[in-house]
N, C-alpha and C positions, 0 to 999 in steps of 0.2 A: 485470060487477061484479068487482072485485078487494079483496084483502085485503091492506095493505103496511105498512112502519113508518112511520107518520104523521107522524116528525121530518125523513124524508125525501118521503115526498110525503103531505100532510094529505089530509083529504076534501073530496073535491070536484074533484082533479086530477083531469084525462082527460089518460089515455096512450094509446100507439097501441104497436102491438104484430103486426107482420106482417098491417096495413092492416088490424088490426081496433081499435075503439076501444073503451074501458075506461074506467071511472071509479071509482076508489079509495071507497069505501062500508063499509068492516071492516078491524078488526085481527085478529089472531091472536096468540097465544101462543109459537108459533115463528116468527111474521116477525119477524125481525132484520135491520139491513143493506139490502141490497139484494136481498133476497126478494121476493116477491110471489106470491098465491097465488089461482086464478083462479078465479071460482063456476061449477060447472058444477049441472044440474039432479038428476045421480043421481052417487052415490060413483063406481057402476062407471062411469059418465064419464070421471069424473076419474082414474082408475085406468088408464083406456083410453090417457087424454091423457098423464099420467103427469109426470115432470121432466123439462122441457124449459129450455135456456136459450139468449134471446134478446135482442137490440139493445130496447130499450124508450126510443121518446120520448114527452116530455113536452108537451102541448100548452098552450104559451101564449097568451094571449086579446091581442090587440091594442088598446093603446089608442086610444082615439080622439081 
């Protein structure tokens, strides 16, 4: 689960992110832009994980 600005990717997108996949579920306060902010289970996780910045696609569904 990810946190992003929804005018840029609404909910429900699944991105991929160094072959892991995501899907946008929360906003935050300080996501602006091209932020994104990743749910980890404990702070010190995410603390651990820390700011990282990477290539992030977007996966589109194929019509049929």
């Amino acid at each position: 689960t990810v946190a992003a600005n929804t005018n840029k990717l609404p909910f429900g997108t699944k991105i991929y992110i160094e072959n892991h996949e995501y899907e946008v579920q929360d906003v935050g306060g300080s996501i602006k832009g091209n932020r994104i902010d990743v749910y980890f289970d404990s702070h010190q996780d995410a603390l651990d994980f820390g700011v990282q910045y990477a290539e992030v696609f977007v996966f589109e569904e194929m019509e049929e």
